[in-house]
N, CA, C and O atoms as CSV, one atom per row, in Angstrom:
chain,resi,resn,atom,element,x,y,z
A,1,UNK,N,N,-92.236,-91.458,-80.740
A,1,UNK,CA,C,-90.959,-91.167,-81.352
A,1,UNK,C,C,-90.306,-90.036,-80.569
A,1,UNK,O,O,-90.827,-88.921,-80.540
A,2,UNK,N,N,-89.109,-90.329,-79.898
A,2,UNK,CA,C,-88.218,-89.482,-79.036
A,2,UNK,C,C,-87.123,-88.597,-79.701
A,2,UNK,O,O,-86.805,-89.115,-80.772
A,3,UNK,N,N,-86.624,-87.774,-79.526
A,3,UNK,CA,C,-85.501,-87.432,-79.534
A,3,UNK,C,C,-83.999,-88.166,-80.121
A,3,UNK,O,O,-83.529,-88.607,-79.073
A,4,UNK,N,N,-83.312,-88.414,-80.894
A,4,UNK,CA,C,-82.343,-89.398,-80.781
A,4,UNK,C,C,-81.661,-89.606,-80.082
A,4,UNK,O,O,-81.853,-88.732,-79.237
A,5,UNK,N,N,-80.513,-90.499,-79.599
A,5,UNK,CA,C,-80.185,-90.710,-78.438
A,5,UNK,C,C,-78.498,-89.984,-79.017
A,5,UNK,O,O,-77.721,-89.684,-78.111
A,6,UNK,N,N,-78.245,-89.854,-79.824
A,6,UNK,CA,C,-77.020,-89.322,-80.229
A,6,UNK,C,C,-76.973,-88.060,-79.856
A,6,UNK,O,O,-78.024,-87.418,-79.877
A,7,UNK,N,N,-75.708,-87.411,-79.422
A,7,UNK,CA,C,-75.705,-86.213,-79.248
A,7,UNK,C,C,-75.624,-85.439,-80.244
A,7,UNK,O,O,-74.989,-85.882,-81.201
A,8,UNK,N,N,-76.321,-83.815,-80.386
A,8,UNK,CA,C,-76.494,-83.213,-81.588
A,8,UNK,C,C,-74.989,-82.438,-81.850
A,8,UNK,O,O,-74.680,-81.912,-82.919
A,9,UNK,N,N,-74.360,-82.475,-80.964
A,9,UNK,CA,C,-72.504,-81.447,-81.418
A,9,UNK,C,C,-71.996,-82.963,-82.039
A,9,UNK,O,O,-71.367,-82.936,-83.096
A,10,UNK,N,N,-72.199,-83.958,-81.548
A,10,UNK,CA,C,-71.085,-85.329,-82.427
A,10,UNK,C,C,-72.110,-85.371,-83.678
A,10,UNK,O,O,-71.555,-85.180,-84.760
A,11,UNK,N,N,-73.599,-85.600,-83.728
A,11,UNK,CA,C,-74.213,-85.608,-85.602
A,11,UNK,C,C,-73.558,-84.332,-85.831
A,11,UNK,O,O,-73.005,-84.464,-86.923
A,12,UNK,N,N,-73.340,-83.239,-85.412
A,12,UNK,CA,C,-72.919,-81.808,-86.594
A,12,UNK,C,C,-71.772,-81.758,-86.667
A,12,UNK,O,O,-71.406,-81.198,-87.701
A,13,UNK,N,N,-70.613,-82.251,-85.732
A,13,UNK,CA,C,-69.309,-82.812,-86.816
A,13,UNK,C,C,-69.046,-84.029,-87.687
A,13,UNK,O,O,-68.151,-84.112,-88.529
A,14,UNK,N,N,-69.882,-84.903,-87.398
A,14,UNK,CA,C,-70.042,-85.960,-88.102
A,14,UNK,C,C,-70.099,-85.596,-89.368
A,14,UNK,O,O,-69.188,-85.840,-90.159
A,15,UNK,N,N,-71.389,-84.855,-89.739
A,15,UNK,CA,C,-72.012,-84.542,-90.901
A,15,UNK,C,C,-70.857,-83.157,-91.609
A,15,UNK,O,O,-70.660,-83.086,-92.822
A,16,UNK,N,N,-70.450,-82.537,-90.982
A,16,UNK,CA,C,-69.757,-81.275,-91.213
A,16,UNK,C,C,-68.222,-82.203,-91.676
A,16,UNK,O,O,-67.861,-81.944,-92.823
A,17,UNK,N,N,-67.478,-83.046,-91.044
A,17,UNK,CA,C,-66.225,-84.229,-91.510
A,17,UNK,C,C,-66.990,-84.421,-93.268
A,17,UNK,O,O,-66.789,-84.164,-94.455
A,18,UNK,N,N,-67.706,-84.894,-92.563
A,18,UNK,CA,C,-68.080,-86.023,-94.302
A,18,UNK,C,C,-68.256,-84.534,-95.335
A,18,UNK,O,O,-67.649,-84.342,-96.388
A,19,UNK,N,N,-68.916,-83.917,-94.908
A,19,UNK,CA,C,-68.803,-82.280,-96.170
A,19,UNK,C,C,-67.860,-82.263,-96.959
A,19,UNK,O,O,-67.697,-82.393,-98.172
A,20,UNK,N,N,-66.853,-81.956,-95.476
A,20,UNK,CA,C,-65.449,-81.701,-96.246
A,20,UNK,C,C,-64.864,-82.329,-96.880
A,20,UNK,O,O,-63.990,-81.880,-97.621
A,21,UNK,N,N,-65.304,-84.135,-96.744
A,21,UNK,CA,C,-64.707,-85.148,-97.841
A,21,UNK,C,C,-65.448,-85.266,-98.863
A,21,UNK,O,O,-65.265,-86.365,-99.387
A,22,UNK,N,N,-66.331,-84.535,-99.484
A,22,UNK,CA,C,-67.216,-84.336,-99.769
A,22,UNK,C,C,-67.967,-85.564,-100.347
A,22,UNK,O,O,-68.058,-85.960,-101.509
A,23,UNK,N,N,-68.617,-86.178,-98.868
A,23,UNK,CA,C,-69.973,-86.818,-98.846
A,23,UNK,C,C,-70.723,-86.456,-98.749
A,23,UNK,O,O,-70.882,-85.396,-98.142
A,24,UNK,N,N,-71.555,-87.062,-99.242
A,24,UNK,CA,C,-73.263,-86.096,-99.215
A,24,UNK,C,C,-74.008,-87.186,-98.530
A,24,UNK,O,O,-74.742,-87.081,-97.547
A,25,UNK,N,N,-73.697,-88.260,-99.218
A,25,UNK,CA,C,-75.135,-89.088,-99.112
A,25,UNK,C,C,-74.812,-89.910,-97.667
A,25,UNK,O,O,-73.734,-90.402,-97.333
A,26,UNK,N,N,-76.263,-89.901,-96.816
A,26,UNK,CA,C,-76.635,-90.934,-95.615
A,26,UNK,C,C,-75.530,-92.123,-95.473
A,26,UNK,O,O,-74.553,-92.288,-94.742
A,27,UNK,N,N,-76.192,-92.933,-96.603
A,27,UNK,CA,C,-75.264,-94.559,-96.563
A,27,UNK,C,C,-73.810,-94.200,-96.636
A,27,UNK,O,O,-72.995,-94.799,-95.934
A,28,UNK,N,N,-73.453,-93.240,-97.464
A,28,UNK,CA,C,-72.065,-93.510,-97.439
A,28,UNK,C,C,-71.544,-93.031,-96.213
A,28,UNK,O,O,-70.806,-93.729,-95.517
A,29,UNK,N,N,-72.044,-91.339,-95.763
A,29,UNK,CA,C,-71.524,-91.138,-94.170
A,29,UNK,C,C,-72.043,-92.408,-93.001
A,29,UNK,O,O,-71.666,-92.402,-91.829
A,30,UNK,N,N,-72.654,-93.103,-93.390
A,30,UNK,CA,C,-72.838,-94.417,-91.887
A,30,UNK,C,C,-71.401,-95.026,-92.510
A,30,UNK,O,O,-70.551,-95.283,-91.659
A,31,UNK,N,N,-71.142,-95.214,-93.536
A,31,UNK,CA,C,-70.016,-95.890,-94.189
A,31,UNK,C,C,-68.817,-95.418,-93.350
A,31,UNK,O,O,-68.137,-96.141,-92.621
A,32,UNK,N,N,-68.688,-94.361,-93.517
A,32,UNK,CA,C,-67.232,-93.666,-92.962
A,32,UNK,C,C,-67.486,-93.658,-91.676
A,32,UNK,O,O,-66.396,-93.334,-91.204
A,33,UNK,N,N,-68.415,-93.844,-90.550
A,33,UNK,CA,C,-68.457,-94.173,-89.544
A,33,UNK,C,C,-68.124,-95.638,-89.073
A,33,UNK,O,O,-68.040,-95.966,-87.890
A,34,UNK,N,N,-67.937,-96.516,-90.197
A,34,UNK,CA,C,-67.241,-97.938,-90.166
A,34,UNK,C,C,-66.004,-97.809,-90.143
A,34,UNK,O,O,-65.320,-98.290,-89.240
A,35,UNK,N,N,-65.453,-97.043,-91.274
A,35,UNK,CA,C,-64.217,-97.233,-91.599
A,35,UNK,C,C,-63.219,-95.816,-91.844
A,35,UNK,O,O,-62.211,-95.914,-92.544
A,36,UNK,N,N,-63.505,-94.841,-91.364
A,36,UNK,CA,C,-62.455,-94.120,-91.291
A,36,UNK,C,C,-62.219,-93.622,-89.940
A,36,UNK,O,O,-63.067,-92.926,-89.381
A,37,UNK,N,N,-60.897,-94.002,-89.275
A,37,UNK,CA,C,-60.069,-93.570,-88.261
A,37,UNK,C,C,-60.666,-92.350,-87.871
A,37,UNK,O,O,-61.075,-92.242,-86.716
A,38,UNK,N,N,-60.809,-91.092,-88.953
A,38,UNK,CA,C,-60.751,-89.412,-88.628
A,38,UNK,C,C,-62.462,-89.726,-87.934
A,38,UNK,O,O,-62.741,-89.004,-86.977
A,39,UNK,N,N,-63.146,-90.361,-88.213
A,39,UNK,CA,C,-64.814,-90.387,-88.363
A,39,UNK,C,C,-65.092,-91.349,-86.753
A,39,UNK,O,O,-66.033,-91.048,-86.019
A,40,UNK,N,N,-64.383,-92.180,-86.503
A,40,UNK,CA,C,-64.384,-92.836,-85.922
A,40,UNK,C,C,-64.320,-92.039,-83.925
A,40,UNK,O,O,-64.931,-92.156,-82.863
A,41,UNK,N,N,-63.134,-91.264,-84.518
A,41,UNK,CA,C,-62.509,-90.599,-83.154
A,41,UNK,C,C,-63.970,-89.761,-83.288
A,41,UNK,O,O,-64.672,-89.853,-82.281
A,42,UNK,N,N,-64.348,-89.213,-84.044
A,42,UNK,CA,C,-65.519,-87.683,-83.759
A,42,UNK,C,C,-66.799,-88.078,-83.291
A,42,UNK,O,O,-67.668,-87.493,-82.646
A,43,UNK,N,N,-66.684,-89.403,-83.854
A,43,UNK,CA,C,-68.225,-89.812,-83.406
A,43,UNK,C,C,-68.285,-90.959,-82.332
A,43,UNK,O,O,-69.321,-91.513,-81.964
A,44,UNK,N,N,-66.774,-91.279,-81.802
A,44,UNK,CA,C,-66.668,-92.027,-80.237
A,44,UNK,C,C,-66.811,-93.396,-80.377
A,44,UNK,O,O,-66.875,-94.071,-79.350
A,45,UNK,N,N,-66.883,-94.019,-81.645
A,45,UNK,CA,C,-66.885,-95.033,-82.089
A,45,UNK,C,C,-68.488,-95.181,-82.380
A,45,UNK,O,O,-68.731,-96.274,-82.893
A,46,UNK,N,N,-69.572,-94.413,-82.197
A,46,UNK,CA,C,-71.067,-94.654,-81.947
A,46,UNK,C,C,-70.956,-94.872,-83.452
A,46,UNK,O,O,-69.855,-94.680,-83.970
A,47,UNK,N,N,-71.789,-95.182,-84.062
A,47,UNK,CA,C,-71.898,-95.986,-85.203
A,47,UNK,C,C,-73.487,-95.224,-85.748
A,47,UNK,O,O,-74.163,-96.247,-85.848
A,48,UNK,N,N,-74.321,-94.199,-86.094
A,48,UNK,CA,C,-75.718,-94.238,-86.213
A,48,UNK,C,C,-75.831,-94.646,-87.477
A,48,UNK,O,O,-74.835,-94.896,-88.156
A,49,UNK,N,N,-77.140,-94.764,-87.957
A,49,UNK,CA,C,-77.150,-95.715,-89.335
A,49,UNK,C,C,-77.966,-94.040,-90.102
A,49,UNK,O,O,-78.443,-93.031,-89.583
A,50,UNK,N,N,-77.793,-94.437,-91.334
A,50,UNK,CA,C,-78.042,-93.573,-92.063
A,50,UNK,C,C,-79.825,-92.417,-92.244
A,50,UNK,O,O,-80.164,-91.297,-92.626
A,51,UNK,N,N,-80.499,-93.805,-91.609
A,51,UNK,CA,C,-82.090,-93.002,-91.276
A,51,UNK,C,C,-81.507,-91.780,-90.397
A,51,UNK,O,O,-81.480,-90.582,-90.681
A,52,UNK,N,N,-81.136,-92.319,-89.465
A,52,UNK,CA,C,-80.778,-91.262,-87.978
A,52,UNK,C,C,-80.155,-90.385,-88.477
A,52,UNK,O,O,-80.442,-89.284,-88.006
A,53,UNK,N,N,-79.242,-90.375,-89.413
A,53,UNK,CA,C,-78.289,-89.019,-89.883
A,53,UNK,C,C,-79.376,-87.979,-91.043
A,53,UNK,O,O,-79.377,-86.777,-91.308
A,54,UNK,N,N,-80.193,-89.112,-91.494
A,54,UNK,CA,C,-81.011,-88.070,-92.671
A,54,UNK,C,C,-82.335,-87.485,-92.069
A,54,UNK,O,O,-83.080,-86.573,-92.424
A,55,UNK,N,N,-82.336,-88.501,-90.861
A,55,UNK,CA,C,-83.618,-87.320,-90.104
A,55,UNK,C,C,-82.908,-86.250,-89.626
A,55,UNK,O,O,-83.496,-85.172,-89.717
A,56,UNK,N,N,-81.530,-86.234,-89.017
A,56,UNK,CA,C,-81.204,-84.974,-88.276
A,56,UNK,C,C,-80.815,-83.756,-89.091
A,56,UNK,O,O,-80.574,-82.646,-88.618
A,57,UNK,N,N,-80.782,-84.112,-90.434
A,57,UNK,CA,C,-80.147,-83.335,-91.055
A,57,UNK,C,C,-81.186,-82.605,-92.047
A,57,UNK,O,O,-81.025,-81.543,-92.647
A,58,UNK,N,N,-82.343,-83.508,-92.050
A,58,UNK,CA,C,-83.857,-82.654,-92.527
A,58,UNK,C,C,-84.282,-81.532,-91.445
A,58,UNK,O,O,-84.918,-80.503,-91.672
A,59,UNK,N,N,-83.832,-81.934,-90.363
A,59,UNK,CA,C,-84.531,-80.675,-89.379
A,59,UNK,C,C,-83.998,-79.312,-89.945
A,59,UNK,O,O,-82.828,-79.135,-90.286
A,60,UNK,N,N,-84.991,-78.372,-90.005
A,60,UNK,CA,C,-85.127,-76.831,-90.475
A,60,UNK,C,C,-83.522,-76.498,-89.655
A,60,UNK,O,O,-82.423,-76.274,-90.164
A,61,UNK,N,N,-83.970,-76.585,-88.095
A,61,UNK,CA,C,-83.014,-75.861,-87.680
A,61,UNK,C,C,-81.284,-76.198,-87.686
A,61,UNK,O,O,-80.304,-75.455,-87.628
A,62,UNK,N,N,-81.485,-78.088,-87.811
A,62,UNK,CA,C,-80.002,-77.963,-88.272
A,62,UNK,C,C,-79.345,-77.389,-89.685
A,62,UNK,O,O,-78.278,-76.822,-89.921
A,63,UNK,N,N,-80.663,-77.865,-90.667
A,63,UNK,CA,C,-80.043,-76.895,-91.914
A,63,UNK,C,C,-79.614,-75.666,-91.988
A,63,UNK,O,O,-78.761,-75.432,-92.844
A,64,UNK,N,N,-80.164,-74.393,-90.981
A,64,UNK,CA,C,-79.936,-73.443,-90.885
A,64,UNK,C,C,-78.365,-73.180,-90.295
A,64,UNK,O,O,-77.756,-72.124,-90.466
A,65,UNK,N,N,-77.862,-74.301,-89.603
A,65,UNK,CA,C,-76.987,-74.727,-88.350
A,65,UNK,C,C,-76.076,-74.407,-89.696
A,65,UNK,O,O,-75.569,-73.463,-90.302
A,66,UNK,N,N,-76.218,-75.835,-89.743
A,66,UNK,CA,C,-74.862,-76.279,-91.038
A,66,UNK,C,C,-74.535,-74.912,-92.025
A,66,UNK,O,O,-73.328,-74.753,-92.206
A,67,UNK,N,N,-75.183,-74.175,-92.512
A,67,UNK,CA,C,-74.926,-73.617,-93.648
A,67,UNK,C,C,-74.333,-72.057,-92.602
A,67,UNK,O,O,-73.671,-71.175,-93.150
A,68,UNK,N,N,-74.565,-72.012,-91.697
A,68,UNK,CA,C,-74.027,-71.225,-90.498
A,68,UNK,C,C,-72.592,-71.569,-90.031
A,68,UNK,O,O,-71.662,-70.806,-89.769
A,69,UNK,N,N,-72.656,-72.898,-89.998
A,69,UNK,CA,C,-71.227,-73.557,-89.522
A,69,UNK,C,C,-70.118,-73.670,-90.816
A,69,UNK,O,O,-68.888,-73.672,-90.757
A,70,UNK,N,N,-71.068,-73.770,-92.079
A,70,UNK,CA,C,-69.879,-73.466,-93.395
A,70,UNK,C,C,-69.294,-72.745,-93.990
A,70,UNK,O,O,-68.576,-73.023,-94.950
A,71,UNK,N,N,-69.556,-71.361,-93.386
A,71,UNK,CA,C,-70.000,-70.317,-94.010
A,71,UNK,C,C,-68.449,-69.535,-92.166
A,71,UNK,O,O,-67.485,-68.843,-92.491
A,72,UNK,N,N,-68.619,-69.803,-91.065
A,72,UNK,CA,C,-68.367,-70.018,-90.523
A,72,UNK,C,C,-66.762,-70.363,-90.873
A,72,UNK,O,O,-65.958,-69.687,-91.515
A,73,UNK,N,N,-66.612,-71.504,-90.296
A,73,UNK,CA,C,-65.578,-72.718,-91.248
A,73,UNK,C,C,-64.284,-72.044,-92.286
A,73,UNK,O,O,-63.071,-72.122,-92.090
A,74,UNK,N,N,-64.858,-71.514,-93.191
A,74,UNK,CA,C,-64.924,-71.213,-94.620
A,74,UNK,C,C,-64.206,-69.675,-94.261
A,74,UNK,O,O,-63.112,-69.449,-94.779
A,75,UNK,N,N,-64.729,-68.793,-93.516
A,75,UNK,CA,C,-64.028,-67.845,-93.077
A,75,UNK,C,C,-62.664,-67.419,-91.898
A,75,UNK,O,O,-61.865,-66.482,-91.919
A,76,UNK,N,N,-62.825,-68.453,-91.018
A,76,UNK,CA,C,-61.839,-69.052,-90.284
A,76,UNK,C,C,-60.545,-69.522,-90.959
A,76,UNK,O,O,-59.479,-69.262,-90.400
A,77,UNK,N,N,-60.555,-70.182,-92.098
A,77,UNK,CA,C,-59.650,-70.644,-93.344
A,77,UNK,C,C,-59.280,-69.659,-94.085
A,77,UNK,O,O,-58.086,-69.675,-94.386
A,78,UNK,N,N,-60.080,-68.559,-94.596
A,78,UNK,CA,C,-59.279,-67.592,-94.689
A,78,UNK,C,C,-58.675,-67.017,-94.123
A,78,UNK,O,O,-57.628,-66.589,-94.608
A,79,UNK,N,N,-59.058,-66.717,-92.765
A,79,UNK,CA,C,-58.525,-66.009,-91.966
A,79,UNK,C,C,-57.229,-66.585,-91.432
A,79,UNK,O,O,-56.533,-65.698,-90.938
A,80,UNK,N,N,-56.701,-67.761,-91.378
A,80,UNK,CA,C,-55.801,-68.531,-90.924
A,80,UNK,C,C,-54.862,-68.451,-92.630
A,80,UNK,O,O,-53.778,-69.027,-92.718
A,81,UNK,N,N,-55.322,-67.854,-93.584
A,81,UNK,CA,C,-54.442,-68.262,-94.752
A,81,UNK,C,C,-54.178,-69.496,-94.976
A,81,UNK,O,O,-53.055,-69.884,-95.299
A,82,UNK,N,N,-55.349,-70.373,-94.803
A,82,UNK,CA,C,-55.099,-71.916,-94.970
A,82,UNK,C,C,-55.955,-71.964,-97.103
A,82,UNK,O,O,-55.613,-72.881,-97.850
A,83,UNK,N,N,-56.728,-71.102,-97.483
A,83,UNK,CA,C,-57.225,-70.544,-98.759
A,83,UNK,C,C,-57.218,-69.693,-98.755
A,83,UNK,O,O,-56.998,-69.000,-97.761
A,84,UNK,N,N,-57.480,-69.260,-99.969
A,84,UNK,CA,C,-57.451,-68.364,-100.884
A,84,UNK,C,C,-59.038,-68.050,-101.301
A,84,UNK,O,O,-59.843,-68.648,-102.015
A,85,UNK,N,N,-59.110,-66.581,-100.355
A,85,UNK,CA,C,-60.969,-66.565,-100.756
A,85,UNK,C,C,-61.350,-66.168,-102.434
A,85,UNK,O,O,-62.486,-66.293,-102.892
A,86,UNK,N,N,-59.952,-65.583,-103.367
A,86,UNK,CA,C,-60.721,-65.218,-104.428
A,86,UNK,C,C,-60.334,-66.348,-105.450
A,86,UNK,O,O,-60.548,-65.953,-106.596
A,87,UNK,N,N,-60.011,-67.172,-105.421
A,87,UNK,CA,C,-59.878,-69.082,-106.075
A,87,UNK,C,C,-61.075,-69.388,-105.788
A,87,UNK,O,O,-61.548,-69.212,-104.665
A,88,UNK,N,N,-61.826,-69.971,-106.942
A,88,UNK,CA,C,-63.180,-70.753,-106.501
A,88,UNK,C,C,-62.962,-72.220,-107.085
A,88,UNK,O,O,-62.527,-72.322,-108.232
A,89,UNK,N,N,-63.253,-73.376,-106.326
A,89,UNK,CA,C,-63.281,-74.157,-107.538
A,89,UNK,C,C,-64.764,-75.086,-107.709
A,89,UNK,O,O,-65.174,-75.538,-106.640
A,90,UNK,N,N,-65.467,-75.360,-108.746
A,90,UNK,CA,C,-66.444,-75.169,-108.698
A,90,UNK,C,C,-66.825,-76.966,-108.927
A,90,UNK,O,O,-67.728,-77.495,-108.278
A,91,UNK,N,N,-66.009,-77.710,-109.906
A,91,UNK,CA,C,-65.678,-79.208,-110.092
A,91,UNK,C,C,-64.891,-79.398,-110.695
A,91,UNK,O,O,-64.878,-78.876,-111.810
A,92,UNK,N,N,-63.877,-80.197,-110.301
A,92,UNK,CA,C,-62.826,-80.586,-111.352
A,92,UNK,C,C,-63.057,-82.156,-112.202
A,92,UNK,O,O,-62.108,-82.912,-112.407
A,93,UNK,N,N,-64.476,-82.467,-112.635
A,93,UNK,CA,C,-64.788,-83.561,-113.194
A,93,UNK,C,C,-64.670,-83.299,-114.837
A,93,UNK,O,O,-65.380,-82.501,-115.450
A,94,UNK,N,N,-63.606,-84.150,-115.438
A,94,UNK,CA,C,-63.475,-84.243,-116.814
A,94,UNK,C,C,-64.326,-85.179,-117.796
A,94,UNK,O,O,-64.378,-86.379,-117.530
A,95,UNK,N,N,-64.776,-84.844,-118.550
A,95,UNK,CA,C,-65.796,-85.667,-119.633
A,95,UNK,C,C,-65.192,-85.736,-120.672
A,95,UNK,O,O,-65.142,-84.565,-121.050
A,96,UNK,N,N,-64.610,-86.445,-121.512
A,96,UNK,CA,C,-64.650,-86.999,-123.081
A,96,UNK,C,C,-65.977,-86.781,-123.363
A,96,UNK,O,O,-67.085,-87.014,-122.880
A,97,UNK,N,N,-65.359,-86.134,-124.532
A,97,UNK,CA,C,-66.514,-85.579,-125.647
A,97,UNK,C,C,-66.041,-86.569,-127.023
A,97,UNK,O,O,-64.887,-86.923,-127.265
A,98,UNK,N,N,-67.119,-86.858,-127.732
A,98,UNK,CA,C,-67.323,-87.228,-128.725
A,98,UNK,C,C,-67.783,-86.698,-129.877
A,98,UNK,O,O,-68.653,-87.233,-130.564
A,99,UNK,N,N,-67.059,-85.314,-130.218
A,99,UNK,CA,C,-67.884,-84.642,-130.732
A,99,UNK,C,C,-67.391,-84.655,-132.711
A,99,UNK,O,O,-67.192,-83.774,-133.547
A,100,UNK,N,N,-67.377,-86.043,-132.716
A,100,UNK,CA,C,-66.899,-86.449,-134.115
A,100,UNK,C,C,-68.427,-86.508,-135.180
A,100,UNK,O,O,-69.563,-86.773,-134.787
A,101,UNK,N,N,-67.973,-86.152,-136.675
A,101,UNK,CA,C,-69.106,-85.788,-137.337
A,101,UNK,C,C,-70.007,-86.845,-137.465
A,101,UNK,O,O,-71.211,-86.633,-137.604
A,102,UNK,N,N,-69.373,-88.332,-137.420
A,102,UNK,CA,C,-70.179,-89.310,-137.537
A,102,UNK,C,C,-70.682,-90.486,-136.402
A,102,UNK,O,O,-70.899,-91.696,-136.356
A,103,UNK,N,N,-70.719,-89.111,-135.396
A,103,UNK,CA,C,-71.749,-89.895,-134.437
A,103,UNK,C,C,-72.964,-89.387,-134.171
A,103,UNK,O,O,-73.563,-89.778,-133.169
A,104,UNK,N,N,-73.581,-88.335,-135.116
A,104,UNK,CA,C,-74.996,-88.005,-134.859
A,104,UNK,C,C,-75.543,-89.007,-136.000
A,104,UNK,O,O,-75.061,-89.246,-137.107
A,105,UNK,N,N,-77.068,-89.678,-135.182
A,105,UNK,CA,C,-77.846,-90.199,-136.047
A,105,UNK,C,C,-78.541,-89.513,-136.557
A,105,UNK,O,O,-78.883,-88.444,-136.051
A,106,UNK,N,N,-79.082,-90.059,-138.072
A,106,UNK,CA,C,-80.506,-89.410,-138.685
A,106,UNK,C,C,-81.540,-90.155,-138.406
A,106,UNK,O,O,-81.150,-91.311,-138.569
A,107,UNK,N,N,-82.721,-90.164,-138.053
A,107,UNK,CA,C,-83.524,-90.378,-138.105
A,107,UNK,C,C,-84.187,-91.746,-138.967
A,107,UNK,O,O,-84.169,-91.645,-140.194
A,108,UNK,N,N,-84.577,-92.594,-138.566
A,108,UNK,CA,C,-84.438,-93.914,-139.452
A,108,UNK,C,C,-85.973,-94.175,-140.044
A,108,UNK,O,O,-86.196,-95.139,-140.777
């Protein structure tokens, strides 16, 4: 077992693109290497499949990379006044609650 044949600066924008859209998962970043234009140009049209992206991204030292490069990133954006460092937002996912008296069961 070699080395991958992909270069490691195109996997760490690859993976660093999909962040910011915020993908996480393997399959779906091989996904956006199908089909998005922005993903397409960064990674030269190379296509890697999702093993290849989740081995590179288990390595110690790229984890150390990435959270270097976000952190990085993240301060550059302030610095450009593109954000606002004291705005956090943490999720904007809404849930319906059901919190009506006659939906707890008793015990049967």
């Amino acid at each position: 077992m070699g080395p991958s044949s992909y270069h490691q600066k195109m996997m760490m924008k690859m993976i660093l693109c999909a962040y910011t859209q915020s993908v996480f998962s393997g399959r779906k970043i091989e996904a956006l290497t199908k089909d998005s234009i922005r993903m397409m140009r960064l990674t030269k049209s190379y296509q890697p499949s999702y093993r290849t992206i989740n081995r590179f991204r288990v390595n110690p030292l790229v984890n150390t990379l990435l959270r270097e490069y976000f952190v990085q990133f993240r301060s550059q954006l302030v610095k450009e006044q593109l954000i606002d460092e004291k705005v956090i937002f943490i999720d904007g996912t809404k849930i319906e609650a059901t919190a009506d008296k006659y939906t707890f069961v008793w015990r049967k």
